[in-house]
N, C-alpha and C positions, 0 to 999 in steps of 0.2 A: 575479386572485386576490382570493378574499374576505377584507376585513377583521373583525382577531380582536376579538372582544370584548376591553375597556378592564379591568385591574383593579387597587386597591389593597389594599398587604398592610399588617396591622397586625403584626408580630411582636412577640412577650413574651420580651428572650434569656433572662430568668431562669427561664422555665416550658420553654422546648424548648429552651434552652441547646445553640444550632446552633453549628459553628465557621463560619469568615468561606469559608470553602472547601467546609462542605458548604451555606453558604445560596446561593453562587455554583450550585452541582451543582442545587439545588433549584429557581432563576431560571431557570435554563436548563432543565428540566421543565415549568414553568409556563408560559413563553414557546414551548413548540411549540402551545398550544393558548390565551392570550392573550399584549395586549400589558402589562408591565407598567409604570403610567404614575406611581405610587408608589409609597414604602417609609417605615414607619417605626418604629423601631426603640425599644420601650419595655425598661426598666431597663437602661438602657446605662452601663455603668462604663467609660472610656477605658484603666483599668489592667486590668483583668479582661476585656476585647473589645478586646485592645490588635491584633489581626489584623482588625479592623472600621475601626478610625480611617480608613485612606486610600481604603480602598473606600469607604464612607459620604460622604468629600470627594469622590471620583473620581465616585462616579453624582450626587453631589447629593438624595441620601436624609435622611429626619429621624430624631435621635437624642433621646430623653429618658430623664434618669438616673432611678434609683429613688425613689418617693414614702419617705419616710422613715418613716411610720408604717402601709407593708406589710408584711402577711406573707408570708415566704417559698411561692412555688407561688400567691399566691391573685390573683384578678383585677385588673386593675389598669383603674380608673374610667376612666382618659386613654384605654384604649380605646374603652370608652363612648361616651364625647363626641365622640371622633373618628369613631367612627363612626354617630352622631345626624349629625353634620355633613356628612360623605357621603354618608348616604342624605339629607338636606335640600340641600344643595349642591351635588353634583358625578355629572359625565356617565358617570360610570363603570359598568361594566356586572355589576361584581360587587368584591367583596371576599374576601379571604382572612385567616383570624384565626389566626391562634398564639395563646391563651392559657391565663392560668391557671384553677385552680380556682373554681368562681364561678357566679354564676346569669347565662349568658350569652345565654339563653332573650326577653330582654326585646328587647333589641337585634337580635339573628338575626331575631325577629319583625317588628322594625320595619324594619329593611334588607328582608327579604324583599316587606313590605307597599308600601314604597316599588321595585317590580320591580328589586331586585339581586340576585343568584346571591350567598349566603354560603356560603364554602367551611371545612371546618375543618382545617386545618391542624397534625398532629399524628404521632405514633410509634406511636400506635393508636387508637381508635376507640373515644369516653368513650360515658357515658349519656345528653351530648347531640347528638352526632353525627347521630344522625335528624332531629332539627329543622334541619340545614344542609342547603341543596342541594345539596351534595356532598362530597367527604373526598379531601383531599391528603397521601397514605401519605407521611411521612419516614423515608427511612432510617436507620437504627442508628448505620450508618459516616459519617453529617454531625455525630453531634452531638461535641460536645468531648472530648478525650482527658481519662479520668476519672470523668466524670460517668456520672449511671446515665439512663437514659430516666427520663422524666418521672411521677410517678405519676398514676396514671390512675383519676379517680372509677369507684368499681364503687356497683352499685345497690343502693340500699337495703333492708334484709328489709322488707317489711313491718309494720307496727306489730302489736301484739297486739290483738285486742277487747276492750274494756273491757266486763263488763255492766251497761247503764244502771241508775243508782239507783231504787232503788223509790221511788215516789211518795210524798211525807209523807200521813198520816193528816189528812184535815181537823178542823181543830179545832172543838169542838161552840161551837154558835152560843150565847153567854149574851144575857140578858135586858138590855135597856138601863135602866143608871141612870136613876131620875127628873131630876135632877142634870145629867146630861149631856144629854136630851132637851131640858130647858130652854135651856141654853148652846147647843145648836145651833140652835133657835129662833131664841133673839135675834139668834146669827150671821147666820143668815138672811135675817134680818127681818119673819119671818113673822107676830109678834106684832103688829108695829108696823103692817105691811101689813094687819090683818084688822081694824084699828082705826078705818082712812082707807077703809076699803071699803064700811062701813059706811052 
């Protein structure tokens, strides 16, 4: 039997706000087709992910609470770094991201340049979704009783044309002070110099 490619997952619960039961549904989707050899779990509240606490102890997965000065839905830097650090450190053969809203374009790129499979991991299919190597549909019935599916950047119109400014009118060339001719002389030293040349 061939072995599966190696992968870790960055999960965001505050952006795809899975319950502990549909992220189990979801693992076991993943694992028909890799092995999963990490997990870690960003904006984790113990009271709010109170069905995560003993699975998280039971697999030995990582939890970090929310940065205190995010915004709700938007990126969270810790994944970032986490996965700068995976593509620099570790054997793994791809990654899977849950996140938030965010320019996630820099990292995807760098994972990818570093040969790891970045998967996106999501309830639909954003504006960056093409830049990953692939997309991990989540169903509807994992995410939390309540909650609505995540919002989903849509693309931007277009900006409008602006038409470029006309060109200013050159200003007509005046005649040089006698006054200022001199002061630039001396600046110079050209006075000085045609004295020693001599």
């Amino acid at each position: 039997m061939m072995k599966k490619p190696k992968i870790a997952l960055l999960i965001d619960l505050a952006s795809l706000r899975i319950s502990c039961e549909g992220f189990k549904k979801l693992a076991a989707e993943i694992e028909r087709e890799y092995d999963i050899v990490s997990v870690k779990f960003y904006s984790y509240v113990a009271k709010r992910n109170r069905d995560f606490n003993e699975y998280i102890a039971a697999k030995g997965y990582d939890a970090v609470t929310p940065i205190a000065s995010r915004r709700r839905n938007k990126l969270d830097t810790r994944q970032v770094i986490d996965g700068t650090l995976i593509a620099t450190n570790s054997t793994v053969d791809a990654v899977g991201m849950a996140v938030g809203e965010g320019d996630i374009l820099p990292i995807v790129s760098f994972l990818k340049m570093k040969g790891k499979d970045v998967l996106d991991i999501n309830i639909d299919e954003s504006i960056y979704t093409p830049e990953f190597s692939g997309f991990i549909k989540v169903d509807m019935s994992y995410l939390r009783e309540g909650y609505a599916a995540p919002t989903i950047k849509k693309a931007k119109k277009a900006p409008k044309k602006v038409a470029p400014a006309p060109a200013p009118a050159p200003e007509p060339v005046k005649a040089e002070n006698r006054y200022v001719s001199d002061v630039k002389k001396v600046l110079s030293g050209e006075s000085i110099l045609a004295r020693y040349k001599k």
